[in-house]
Every structure is written in C-alpha cells, then in structure tokens.
C-alpha positions as a Markdown table, in Angstrom:
| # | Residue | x | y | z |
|---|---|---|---|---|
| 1 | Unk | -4.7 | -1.2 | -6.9 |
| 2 | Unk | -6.0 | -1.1 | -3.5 |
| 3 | Unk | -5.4 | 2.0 | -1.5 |
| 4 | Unk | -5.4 | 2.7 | 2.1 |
| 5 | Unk | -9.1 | 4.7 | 1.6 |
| 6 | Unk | -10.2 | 1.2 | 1.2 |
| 7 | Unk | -9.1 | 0.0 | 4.2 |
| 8 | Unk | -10.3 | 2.9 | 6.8 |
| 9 | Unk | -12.7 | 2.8 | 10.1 |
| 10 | Unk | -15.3 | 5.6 | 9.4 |
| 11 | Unk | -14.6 | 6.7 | 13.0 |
| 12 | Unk | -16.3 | 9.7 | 13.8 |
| 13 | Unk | -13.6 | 12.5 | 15.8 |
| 14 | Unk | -13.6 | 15.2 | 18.2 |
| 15 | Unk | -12.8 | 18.4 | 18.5 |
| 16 | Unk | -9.6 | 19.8 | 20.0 |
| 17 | Unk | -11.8 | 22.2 | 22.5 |
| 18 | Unk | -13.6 | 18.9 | 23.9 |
| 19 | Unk | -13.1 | 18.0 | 27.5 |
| 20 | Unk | -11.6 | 14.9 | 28.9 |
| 21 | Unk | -15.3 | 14.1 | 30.6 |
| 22 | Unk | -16.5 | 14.1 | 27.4 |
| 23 | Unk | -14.0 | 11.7 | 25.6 |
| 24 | Unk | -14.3 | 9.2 | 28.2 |
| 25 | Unk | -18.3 | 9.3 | 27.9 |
| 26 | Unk | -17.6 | 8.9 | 23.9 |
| 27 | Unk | -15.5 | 5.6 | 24.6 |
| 28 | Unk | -17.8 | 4.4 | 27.2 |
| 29 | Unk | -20.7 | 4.2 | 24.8 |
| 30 | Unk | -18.7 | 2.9 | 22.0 |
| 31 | Unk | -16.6 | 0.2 | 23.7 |
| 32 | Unk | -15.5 | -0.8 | 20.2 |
| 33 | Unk | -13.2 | 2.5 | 19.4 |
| 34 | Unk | -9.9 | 1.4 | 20.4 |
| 35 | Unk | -8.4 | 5.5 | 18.9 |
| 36 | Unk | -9.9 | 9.1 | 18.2 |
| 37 | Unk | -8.8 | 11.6 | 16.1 |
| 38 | Unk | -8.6 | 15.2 | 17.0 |
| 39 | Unk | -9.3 | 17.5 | 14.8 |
| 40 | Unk | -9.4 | 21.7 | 14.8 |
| 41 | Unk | -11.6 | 23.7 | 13.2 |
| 42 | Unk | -10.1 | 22.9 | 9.9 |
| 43 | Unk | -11.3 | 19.6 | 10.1 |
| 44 | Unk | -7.5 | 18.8 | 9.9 |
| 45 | Unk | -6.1 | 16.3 | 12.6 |
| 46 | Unk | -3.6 | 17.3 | 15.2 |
| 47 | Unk | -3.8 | 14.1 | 17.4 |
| 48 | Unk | -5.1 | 11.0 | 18.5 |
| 49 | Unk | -6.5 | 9.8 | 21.6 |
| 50 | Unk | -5.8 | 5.7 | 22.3 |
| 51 | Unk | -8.1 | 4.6 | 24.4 |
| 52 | Unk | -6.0 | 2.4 | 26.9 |
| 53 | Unk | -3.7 | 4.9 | 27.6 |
| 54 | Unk | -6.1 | 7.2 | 27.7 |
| 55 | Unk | -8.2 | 5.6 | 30.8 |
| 56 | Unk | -5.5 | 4.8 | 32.4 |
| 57 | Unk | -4.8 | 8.6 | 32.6 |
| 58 | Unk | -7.9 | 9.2 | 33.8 |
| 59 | Unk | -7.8 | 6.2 | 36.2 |
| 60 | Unk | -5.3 | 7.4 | 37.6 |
| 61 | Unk | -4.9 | 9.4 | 40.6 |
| 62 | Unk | -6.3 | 13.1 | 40.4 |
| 63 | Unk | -6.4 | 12.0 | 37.0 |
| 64 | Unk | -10.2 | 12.2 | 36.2 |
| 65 | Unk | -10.1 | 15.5 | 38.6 |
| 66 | Unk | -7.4 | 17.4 | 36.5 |
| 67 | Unk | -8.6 | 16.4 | 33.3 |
| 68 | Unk | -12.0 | 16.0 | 32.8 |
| 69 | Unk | -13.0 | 19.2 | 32.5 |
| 70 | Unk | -10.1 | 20.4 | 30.5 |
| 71 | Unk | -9.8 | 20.1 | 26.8 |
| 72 | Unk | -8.5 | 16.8 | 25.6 |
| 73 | Unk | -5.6 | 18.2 | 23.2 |
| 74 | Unk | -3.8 | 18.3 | 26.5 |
| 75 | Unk | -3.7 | 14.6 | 26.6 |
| 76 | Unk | -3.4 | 13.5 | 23.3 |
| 77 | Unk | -1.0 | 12.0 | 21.2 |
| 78 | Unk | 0.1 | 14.6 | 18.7 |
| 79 | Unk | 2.4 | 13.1 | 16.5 |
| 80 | Unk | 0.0 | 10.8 | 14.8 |
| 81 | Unk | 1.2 | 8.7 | 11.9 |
| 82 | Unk | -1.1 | 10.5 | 8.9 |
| 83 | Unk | -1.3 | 8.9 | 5.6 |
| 84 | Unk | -3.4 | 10.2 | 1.9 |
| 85 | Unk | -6.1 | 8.1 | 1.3 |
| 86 | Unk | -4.8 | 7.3 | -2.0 |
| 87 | Unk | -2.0 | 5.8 | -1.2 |
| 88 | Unk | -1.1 | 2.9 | -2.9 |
| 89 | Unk | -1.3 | -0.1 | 0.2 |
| 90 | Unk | 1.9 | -1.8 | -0.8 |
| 91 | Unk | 3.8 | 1.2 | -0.5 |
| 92 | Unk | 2.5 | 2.2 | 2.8 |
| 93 | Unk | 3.3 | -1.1 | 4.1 |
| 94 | Unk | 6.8 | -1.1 | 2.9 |
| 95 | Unk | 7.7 | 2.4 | 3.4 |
| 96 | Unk | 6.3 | 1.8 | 7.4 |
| 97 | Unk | 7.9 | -1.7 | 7.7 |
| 98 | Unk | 11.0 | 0.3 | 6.9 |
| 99 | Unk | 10.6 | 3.4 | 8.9 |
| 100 | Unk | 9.0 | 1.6 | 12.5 |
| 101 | Unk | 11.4 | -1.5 | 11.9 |
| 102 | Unk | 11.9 | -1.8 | 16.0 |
| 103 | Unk | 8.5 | -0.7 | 17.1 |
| 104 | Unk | 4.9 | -1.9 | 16.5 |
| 105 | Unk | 2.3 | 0.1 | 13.8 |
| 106 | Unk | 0.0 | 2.2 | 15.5 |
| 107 | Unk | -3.3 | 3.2 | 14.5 |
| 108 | Unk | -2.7 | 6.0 | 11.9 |
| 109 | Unk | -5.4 | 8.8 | 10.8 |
| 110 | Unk | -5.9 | 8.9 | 7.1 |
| 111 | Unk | -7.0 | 12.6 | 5.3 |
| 112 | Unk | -7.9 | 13.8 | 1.7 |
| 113 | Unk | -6.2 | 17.0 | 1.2 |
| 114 | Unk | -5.3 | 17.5 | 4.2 |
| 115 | Unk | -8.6 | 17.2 | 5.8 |
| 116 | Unk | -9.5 | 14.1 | 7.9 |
| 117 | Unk | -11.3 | 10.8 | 6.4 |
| 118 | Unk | -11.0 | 8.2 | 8.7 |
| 119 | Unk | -8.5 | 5.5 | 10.8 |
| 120 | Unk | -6.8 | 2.8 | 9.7 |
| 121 | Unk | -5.5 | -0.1 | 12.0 |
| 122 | Unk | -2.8 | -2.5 | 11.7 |
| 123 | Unk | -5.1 | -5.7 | 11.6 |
| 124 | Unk | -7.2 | -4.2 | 8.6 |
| 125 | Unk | -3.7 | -3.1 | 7.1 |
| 126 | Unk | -2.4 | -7.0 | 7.4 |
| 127 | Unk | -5.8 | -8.3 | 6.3 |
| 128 | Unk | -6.1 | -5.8 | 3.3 |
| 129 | Unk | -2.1 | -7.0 | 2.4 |
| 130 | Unk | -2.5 | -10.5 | 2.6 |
| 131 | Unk | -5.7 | -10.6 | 0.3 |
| 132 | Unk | -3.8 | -8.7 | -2.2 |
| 133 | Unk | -0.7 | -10.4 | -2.4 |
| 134 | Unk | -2.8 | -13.7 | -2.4 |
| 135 | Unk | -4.6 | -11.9 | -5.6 |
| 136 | Unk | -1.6 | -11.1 | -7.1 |
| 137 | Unk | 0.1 | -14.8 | -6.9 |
| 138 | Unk | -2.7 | -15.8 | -8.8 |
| 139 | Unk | -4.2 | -13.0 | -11.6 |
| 140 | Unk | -2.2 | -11.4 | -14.4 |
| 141 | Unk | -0.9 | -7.8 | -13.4 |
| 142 | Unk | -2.1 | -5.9 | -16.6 |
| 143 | Unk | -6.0 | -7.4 | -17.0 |
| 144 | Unk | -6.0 | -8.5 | -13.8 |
| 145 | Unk | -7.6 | -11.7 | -15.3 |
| 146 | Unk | -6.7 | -15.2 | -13.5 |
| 147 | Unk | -3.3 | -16.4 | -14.5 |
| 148 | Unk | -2.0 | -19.3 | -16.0 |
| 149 | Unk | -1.5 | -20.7 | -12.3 |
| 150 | Unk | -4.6 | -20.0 | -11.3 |
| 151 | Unk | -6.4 | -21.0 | -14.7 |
| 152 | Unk | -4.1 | -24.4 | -14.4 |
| 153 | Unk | -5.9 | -25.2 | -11.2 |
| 154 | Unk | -9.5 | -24.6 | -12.0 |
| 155 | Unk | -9.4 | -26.5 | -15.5 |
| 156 | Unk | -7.6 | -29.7 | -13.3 |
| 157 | Unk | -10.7 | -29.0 | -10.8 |
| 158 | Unk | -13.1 | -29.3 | -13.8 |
| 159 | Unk | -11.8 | -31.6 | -15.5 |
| 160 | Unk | -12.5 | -34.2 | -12.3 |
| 161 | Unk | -16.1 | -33.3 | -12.8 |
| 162 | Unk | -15.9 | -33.6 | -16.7 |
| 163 | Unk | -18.2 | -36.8 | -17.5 |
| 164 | Unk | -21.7 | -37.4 | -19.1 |
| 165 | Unk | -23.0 | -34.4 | -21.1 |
| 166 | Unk | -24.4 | -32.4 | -18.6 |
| 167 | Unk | -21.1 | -32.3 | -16.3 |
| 168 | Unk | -18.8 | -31.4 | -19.6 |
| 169 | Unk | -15.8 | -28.7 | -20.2 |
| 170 | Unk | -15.0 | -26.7 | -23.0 |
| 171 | Unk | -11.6 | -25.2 | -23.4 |
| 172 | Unk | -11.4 | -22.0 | -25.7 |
| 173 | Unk | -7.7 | -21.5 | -26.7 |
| 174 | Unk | -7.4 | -17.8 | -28.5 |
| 175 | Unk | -4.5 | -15.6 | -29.6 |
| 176 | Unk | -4.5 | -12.0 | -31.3 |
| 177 | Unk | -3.8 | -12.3 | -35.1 |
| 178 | Unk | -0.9 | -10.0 | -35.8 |
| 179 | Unk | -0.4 | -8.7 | -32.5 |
| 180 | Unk | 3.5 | -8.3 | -33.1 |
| 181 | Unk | 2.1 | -5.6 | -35.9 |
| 182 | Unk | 0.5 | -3.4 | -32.9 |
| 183 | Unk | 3.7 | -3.8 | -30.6 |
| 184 | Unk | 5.9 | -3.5 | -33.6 |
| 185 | Unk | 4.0 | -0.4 | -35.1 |
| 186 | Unk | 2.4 | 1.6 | -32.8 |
| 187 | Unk | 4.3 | 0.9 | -29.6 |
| 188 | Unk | 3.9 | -1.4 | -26.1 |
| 189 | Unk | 1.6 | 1.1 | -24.5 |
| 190 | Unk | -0.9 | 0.2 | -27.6 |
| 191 | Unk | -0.2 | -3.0 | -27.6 |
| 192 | Unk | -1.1 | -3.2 | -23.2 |
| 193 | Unk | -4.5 | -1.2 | -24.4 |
| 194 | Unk | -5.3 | -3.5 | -26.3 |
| 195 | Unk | -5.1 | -6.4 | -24.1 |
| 196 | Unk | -6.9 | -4.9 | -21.4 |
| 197 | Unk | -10.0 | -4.2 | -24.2 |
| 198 | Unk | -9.5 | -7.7 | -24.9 |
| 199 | Unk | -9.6 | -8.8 | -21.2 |
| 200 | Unk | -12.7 | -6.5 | -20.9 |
| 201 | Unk | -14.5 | -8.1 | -23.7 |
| 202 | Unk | -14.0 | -11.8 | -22.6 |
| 203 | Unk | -15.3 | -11.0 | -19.2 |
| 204 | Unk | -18.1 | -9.8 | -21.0 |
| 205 | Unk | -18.5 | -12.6 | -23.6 |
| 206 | Unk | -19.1 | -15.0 | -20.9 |
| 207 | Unk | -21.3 | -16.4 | -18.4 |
| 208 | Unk | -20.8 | -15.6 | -14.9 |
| 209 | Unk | -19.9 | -19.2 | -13.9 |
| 210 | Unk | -17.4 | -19.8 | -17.0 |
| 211 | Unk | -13.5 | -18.4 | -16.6 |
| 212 | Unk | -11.4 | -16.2 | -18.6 |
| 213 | Unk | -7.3 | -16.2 | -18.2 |
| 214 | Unk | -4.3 | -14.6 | -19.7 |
| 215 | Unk | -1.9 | -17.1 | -20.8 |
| 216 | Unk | 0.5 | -15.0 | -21.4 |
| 217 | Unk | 1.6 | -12.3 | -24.2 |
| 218 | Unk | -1.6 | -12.1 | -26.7 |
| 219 | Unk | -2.6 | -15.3 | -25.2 |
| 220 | Unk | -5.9 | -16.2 | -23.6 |
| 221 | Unk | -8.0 | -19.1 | -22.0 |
| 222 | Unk | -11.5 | -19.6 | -21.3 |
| 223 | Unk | -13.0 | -22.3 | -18.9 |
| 224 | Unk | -16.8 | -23.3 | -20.0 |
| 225 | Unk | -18.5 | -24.9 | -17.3 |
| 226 | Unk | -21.1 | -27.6 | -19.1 |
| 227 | Unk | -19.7 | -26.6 | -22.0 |
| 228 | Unk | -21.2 | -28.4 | -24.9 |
| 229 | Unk | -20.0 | -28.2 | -28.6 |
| 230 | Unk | -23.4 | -25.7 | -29.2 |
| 231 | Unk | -22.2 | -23.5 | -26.2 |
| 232 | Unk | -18.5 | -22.7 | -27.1 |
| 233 | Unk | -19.3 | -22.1 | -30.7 |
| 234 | Unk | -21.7 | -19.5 | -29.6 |
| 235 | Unk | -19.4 | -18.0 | -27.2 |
| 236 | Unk | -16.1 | -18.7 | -29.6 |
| 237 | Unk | -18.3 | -16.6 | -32.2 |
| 238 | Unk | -19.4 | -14.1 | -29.6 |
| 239 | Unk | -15.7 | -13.9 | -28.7 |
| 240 | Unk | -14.0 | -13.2 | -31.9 |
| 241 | Unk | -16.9 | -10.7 | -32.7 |
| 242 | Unk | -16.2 | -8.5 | -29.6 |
| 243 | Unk | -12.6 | -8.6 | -30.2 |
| 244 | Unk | -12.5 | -7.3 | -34.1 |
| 245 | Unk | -14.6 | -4.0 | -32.6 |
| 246 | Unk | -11.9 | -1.6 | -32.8 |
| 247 | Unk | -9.9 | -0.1 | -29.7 |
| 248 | Unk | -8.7 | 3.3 | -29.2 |
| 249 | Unk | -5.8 | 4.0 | -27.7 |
| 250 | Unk | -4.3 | 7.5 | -27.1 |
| 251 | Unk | -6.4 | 8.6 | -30.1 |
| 252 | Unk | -4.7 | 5.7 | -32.4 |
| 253 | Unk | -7.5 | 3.1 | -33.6 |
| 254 | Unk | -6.1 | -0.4 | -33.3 |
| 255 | Unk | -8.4 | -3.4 | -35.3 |
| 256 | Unk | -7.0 | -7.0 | -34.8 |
| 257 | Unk | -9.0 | -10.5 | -35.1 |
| 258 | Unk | -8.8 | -13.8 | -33.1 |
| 259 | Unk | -8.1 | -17.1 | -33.9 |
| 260 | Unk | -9.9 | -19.6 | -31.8 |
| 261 | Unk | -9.3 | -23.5 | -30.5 |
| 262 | Unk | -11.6 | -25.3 | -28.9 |
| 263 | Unk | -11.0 | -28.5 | -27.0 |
| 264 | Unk | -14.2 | -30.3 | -25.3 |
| 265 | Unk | -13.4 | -32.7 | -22.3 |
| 266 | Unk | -14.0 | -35.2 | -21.8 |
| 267 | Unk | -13.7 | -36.3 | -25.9 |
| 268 | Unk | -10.3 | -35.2 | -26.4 |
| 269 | Unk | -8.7 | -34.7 | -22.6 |
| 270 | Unk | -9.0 | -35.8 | -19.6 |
| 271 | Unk | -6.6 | -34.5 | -18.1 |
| 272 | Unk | -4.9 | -30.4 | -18.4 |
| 273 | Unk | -2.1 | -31.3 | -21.0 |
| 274 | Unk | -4.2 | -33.3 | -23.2 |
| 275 | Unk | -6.8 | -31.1 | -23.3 |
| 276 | Unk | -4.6 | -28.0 | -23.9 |
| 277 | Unk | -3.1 | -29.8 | -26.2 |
| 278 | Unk | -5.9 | -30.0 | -28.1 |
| 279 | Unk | -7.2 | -27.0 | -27.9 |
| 280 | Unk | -3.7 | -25.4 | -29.2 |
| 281 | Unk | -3.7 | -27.3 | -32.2 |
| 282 | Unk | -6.9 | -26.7 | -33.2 |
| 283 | Unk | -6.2 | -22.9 | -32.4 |
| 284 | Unk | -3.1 | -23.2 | -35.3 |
| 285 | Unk | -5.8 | -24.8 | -37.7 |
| 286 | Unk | -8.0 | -21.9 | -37.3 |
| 287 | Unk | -5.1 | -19.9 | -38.2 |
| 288 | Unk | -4.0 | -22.1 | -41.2 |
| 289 | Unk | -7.8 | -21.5 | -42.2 |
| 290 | Unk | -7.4 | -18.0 | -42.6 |
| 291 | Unk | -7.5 | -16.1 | -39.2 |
| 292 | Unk | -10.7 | -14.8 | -37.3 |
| 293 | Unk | -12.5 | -17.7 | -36.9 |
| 294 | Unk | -12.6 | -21.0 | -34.6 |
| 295 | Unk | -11.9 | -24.3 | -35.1 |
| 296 | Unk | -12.7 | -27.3 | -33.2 |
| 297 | Unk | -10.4 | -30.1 | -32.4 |
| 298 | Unk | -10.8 | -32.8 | -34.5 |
| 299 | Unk | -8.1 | -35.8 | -35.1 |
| 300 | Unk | -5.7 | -35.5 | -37.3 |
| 301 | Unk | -5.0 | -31.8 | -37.7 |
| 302 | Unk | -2.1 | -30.9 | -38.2 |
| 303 | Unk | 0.5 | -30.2 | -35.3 |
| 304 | Unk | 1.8 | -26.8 | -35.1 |
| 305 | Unk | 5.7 | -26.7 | -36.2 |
| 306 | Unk | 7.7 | -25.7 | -33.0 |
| 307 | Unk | 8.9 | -22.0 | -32.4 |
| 308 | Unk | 12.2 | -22.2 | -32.6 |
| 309 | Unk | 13.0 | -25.6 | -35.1 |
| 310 | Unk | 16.1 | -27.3 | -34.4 |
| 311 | Unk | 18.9 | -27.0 | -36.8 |
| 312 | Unk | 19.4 | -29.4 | -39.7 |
| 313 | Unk | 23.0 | -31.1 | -39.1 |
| 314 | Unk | 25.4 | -29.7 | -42.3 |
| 315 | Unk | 23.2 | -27.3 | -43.7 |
C-alpha cells in the first residue's frame, strides 16, 4: 500500500505571524516552491500561500505597500485541502475525484496527528497513481509477487534467449501439498499467512536476477535465468526446504511441504505452453512420488488426469 506520506514535498512553512515582505523574499530564493503552508504555534496548519496568486497580490497596486509588512495569514488561503499522511493513495484519489469533480486538485498540506508533515501536489499524486495501478495490473494482491501476466511475459522474453548452455531457462513449477487441509481446518486467514511466508521464502530462495510468481491459489512459478539442471536442483531443494519450516499464524503453527516440477528450456520447450507443460507434469510426478520433493521432466511421465473428468456415457 502506498500512502500519501510517500508522495509529499518536504516543504519547509511559515509562521502565521510572518510578514508578507518576508514570504515574498522566501519564494524569491526558492523559485521552485509553487505553495507554503502556514502554520501556528502548534505546528498545526491554518493556510496556504500559492505563489502565483500570491505575487500577483503583491504586484499589485499598493499591494506590496499594504502587505508587506503585515502578517501573511491576512492573505492566505485558509481553507486548505488537509489529508493524514497515512492515507491509503487510492482512496484519496477517489474520494477527491468525487468531491472536486468540476474543479482542478489543488496542492493540499498533509499532517500526522494533526501536526504538519509536508505538501503534496497533483502531478506527484498522478505520478504516484499511475505507478501503482501499473503495479497492480501486473503483481498478485496478497504476496505482491509478479502475476501470472506478468510471469507469462518474462518466461516468453527468456525463452527468445533460451539456446546453448550458458543462455538456458529453468522453469520451477511448485504447489503446497495439502493446502486445502490449512484452508479447510484452520480458516482463510491461515491459509493467506501462509502464502505470504511462502512468497517470502521464494524471494529469498533465489538469486536476484531469477523471478518468482503466484500462479494462482497455492500455486507458484519461478524463472531461472541460465538455469542449468545443477542450478534448479539446488534451488528446487533450497525451495522445498524453506517452505517445510513452520509458519505461525495468529499463534496457530501451520507445517506444509512442496512438490516441485522442473522444466529446462530449451530441451523440453521452446515456447511458454510447452514448457509449462512440462514443468506441470513433472510437478504431478513429484507428487505421485510421494510429496516434498522435485522432479524433473523427463519423457514419458505420466500426464496428470484432468480436474474435473468428463462423465462416462450410461454410467
């Protein structure tokens, strides 16, 4: 979650008692600060100063001579839009959206309890948004781990640079043995612990240049860059150790294992269905083998039966 204390201006404010000579030295010397907040004694805000509209005031005439030496909270803007710094970012923007619907966002002050932390601007408040929702489109909302989408794309783009054995792949194809038990048992808000250990511990499994993905459910992906046999063993072996450590959540222990399929590129795919392919069935022979443990894809294994099989005709 990003919040609007991410997105701030560290702009440094004045005092209510400050004079209007004052200001218009402050924005003089900082050509940059488009907005000042005004703050009392508290350290609380009560306004803002915009800086066009402000030296235009003072441009004006007997503008400079009636207010430069008196203090600026007789200019300023004192109904500021003011906004916790722990907002959530997507609620800001749609709540504001909603409310200023026929005029443009300001520059709005954020504060912590009340007490003033810094200014946020529309073009940091668009930039912050679009970054986000483009994150979102493409990683997994619980572990925040690259989606399907996202993992679908950066296999493909591997897989065009899949070729002699220092430019190979290595899929890793895992699932959570039992993990209907956990959801079944000890409730969903176990079971999403779980998977964000899980997500955790793959992050940390791998190298920095290799990619781990939810799939989906208890399903996950990893990407090995120049991935040779020798390397996704090791990592495969790595994985399924770091997932079998046991999880706590809410004060309940949860211990599952991993079933791993491994599918090298470019020996059995060159090409994302092929290779996912392979991977999946060698992930149902690791299974078949007795759970906890990786397999590699070799030919003829055995096809995993589909979920749902069709019906047999007059039984």
């Amino acid at each position: 979650m990003i919040a609007i204390r991410d997105i701030i201006l560290r702009t440094d404010p004045v005092r209510a008692q400050e004079t209007g000579a004052a200001v218009i030295s402050r924005f003089q010397s900082e050509p940059e600060t488009l907005v000042l907040p005004v703050l009392d004694e508290s350290k609380r805000p009560i306004g803002v100063v915009e800086r066009d509209s402000f030296l235009l005031a003072m441009a004006a005439q007997y503008g400079y001579s009636l207010y430069s030496r008196r203090p600026i909270s007789m200019i300023m803007d004192r109904s500021p839009l003011i906004v916790e710094a722990e907002t959530d970012l997507l609620t800001f923007a749609s709540a504001t959206i909603a409310y200023r619907s026929t005029s443009r966002l300001e520059n709005f002050l954020v504060v912590d309890d009340g007490c003033y932390v810094g200014v946020g601007t529309p073009f940091r408040l668009l930039s912050a948004l679009v970054g986000q929702l483009q994150h979102r489109a493409h990683h997994d909302g619980l572990t925040d781990l690259p989606n399907r989408v996202s993992f679908e794309s950066r296999l493909q783009d591997a897989l065009k640079r899949a070729g002699p054995a220092e430019a190979q792949a290595a899929l890793l194809w895992l699932d959570l043995d039992d993990f209907k038990r956990v959801n079944d048992t000890m409730g969903h808000p176990a079971g999403d612990a779980l998977l964000i250990a899980v997500s955790k511990r793959l992050r940390e499994s791998i190298r920095p240049i290799d990619i781990a993905a939810r799939m989906g459910g208890d399903e996950f992906a990893v990407l090995l860059s120049g991935g040779t046999a020798e390397v996704a063993a090791a990592v495969a072996e790595r994985i399924i150790a770091a997932v079998a450590l046991p999880v706590d959540a809410d004060g309940q222990t949860i211990r599952v294992s991993a079933s791993v399929g491994i599918g090298l590129a470019p020996q059995n795919g060159t090409d994302f269905q092929a290779l996912t392919k392979a991977a999946d069935v060698a992930l149902y022979d690791a299974k078949a083998q007795g759970k906890g443990r990786f397999r590699f894809y070799e030919s003829g294994m055995a096809k995993p039966p589909p979920i749902n099989p069709p019906l047999e005709v007059g039984a």
